[in-house]
MARBA-279330 format. One record per residue (C-alpha): residue in three letters; z, y, x. Coordinates in pm, whole numbers, padded with zeros to 5 digits, always signed. Each point is the difference from the previous one (the first is absolute). Example, Ala and Ser with C-alpha at 12.3 -4.5 7.8 and 13.67 -1.06 7.14 Angstrom:
Ala+00780-00450+01230Ser-00066+00344+00137
// end
This chain:
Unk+00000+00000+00000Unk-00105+00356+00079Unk+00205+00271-00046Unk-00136+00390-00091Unk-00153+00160-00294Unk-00278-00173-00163Unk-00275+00236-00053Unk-00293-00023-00224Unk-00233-00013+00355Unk+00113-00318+00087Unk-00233-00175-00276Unk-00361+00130-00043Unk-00058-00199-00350Unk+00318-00042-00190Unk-00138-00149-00269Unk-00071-00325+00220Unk+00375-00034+00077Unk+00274-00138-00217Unk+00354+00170+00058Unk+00343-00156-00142Unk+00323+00218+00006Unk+00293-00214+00011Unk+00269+00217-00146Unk+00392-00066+00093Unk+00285+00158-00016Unk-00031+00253+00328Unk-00320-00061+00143Unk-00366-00054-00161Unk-00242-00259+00165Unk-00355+00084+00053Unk-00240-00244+00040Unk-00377+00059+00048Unk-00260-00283+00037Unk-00395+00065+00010Unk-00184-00243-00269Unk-00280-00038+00245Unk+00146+00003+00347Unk+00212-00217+00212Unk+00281+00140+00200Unk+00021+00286-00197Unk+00386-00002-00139Unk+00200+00345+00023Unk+00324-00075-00054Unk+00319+00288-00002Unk+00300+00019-00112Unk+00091+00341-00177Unk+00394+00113-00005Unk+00078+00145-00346Unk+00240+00323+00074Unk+00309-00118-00177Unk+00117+00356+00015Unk-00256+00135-00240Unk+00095+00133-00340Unk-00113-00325-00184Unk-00145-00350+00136Unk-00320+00112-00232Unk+00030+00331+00250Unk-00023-00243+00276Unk-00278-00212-00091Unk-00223+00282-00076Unk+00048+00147+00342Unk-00072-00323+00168Unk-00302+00007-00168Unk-00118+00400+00069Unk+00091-00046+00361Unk-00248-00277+00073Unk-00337+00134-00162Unk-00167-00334+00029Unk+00190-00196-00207Unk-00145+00287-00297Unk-00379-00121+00099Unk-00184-00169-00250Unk+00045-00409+00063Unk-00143-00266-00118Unk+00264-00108-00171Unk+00408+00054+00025Unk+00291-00230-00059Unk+00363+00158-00020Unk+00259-00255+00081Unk+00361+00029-00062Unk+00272-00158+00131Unk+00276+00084-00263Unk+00256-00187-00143Unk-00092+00055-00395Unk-00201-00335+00024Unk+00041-00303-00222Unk-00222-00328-00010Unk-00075-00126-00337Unk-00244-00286-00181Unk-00336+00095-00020Unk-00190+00058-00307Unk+00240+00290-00140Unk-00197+00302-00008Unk+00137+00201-00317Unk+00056+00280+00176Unk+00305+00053-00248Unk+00144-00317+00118Unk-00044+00088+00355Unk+00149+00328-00049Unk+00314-00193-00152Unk-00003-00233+00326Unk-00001+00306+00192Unk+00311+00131-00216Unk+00183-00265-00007Unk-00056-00108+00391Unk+00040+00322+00208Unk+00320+00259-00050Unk-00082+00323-00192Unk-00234+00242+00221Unk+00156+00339+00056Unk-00381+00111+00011Unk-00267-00020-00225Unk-00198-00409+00078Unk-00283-00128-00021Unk-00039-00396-00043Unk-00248-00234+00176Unk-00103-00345-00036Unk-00198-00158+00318Unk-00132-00330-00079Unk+00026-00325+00171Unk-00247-00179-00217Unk+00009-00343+00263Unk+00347-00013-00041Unk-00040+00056-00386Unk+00301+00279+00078Unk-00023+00381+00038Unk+00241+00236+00119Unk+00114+00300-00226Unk+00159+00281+00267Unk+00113+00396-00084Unk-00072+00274+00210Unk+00072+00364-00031Unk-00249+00161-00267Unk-00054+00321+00179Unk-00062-00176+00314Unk-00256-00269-00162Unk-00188+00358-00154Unk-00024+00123+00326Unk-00147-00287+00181Unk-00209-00030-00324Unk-00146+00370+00030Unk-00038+00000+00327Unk-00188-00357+00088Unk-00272-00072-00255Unk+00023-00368-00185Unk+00284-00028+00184Unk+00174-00385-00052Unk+00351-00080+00002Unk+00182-00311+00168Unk+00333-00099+00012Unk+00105-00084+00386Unk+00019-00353-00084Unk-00359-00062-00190Unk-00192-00080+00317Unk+00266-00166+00203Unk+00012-00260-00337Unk-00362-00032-00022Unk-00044-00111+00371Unk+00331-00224+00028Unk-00165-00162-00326Unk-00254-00114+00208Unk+00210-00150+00267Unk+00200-00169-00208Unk-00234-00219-00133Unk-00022-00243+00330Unk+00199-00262+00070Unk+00264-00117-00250Unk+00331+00128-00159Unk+00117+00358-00076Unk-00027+00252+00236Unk+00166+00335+00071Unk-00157+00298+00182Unk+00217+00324+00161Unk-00130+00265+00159Unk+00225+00203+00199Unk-00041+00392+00010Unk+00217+00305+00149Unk+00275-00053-00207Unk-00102-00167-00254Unk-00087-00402-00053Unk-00266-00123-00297Unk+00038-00347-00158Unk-00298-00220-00190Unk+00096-00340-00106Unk-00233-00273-00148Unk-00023-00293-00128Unk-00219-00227-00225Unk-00275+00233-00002Unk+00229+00270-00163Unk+00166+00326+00158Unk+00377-00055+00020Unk+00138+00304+00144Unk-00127+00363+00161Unk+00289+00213+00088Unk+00046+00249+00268Unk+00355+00061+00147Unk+00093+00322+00252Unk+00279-00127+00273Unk+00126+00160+00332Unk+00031-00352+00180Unk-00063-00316+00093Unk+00265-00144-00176Unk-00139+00172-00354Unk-00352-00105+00044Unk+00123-00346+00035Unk+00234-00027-00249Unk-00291+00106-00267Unk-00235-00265+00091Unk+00257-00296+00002Unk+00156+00170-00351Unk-00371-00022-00100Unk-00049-00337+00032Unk+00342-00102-00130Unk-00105+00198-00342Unk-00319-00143-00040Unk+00107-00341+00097Unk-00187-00086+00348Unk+00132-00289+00207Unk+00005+00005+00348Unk-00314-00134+00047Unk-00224+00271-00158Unk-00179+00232+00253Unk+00095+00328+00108Unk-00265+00277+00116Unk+00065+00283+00239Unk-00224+00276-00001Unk+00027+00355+00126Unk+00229+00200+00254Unk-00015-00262+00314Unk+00405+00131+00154Unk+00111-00118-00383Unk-00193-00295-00012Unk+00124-00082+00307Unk+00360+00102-00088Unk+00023-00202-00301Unk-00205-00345+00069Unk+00255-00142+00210Unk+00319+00044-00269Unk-00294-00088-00251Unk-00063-00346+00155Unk+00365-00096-00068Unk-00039-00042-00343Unk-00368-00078-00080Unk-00196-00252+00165Unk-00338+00187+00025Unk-00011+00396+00105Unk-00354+00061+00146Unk-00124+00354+00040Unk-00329+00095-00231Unk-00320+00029+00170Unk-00194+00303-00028Unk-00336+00021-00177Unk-00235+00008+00273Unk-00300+00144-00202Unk+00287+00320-00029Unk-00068+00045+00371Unk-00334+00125-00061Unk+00144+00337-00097Unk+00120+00086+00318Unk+00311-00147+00257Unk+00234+00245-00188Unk-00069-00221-00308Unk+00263-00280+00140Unk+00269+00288-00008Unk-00063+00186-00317Unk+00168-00006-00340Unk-00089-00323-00130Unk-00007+00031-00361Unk-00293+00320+00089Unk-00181-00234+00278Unk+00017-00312-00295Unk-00149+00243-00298Unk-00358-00042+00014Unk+00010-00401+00056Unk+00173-00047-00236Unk-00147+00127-00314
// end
């Protein structure tokens, strides 16, 4: 990764490139990949100024102070990782009855929300999230046919994938800066796709073991790593204690055509346009 402004001279025809904005809660993502060209991927990460009047402040100066990201694209994907975020059965699309999932699921907003569902038509599940309505408007105004995605949509979609070889139930987690995501399944079926924040070691490993507990999972059903390599590292070894198969997930080598920063970039923005 890159660091410095991204200006709109860095790409001569926007409308060939593809750019995903991973949104969290003090930094935005920005991912840029050329539709036509190999090694192409721009990839930055964006602090939000957490002293600004409002987040919504915040994310609209991140966005004025690199001009590029305000070029016409191809097409943009907005990508939060928020908590809001519930997986349910697929086939409920009322939007009444997701609005009442979305009520019933999340604490009451102090702002003004907007809901989303983000299918996961394989997995005949979707997930219903909530972010900030005055946030979503922006983003909305700002990027045309903008689409929304909760954090977890892709990571499901291409674990999915994986966990259809071999045999038994499998369960994926991907560890981030703070943070640890969890996709379960078995049978076919999506089981479980929660993310967790924790400070340590201890944390991150007390969420996958409580994990498999919940949902059941002997021993004997295999544990993916995938992400940060230092907490990989930190937690295989206490990992291999209690589960009989911890192997670290192997990264898509057709991703690699983007560009060598592809291997170290968010994976959930790398992951987007494979797996729709």
């Amino acid at each position: 990764m890159e660091s410095g402004r991204l200006d709109k001279d860095m790409i001569s025809e926007p409308r060939l490139w593809r750019l995903a904005l991973g949104l969290g809660e003090s930094t935005i993502d920005v991912v840029l990949t050329c539709t036509v060209q190999d090694n192409s991927l721009i990839w930055r990460t964006i602090p939000l100024d957490l002293s600004a009047p409002s987040r919504l402040r915040a994310i609209e100066d991140a966005v004025y102070d690199n001009p590029l990201l305000l070029c016409d694209f191809g097409r943009v994907d907005v990508v939060a990782d928020i908590p809001d975020a519930t997986v349910i059965p697929g086939g409920i699309e009322s939007a009444d009855c997701i609005e009442a999932i979305a009520e019933s699921s999340f604490d009451g907003a102090v702002a003004p929300s907007e809901t989303f569902l983000c299918a996961l038509p394989q997995l005949d599940a979707a997930i219903v999230m909530r972010m900030d309505a005055a946030e979503a408007g922006f983003l909305r105004r700002t990027f045309y046919n903008v689409r929304f995605h909760h954090h977890l949509e892709p990571l499901c979609r291409h674990f999915y994938g994986h966990s259809q070889l071999g045999n038994g139930g499998k369960m994926f987690a991907h560890l981030r800066a703070g943070a640890i995501d969890i996709m379960a399944f078995g049978s076919g079926q999506l089981r479980m796709a929660n993310s967790f924040r924790y400070s340590d070691t201890a944390d991150a490993v007390y969420y996958i073991l409580a994990s498999r507990q919940m949902l059941g999972m002997d021993m004997s059903a295999e544990l993916i790593l995938s992400g940060d390599t230092a907490a990989r590292a930190a937690v295989t070894p206490i990992l291999r204690e209690y589960i009989g198969s911890v192997m670290p997930a192997v990264f898509p080598s057709a991703l690699m055509r983007c560009g060598h920063d592809a291997i170290h970039a968010p994976l959930d923005l790398i992951l987007l346009p494979s797996c729709e």
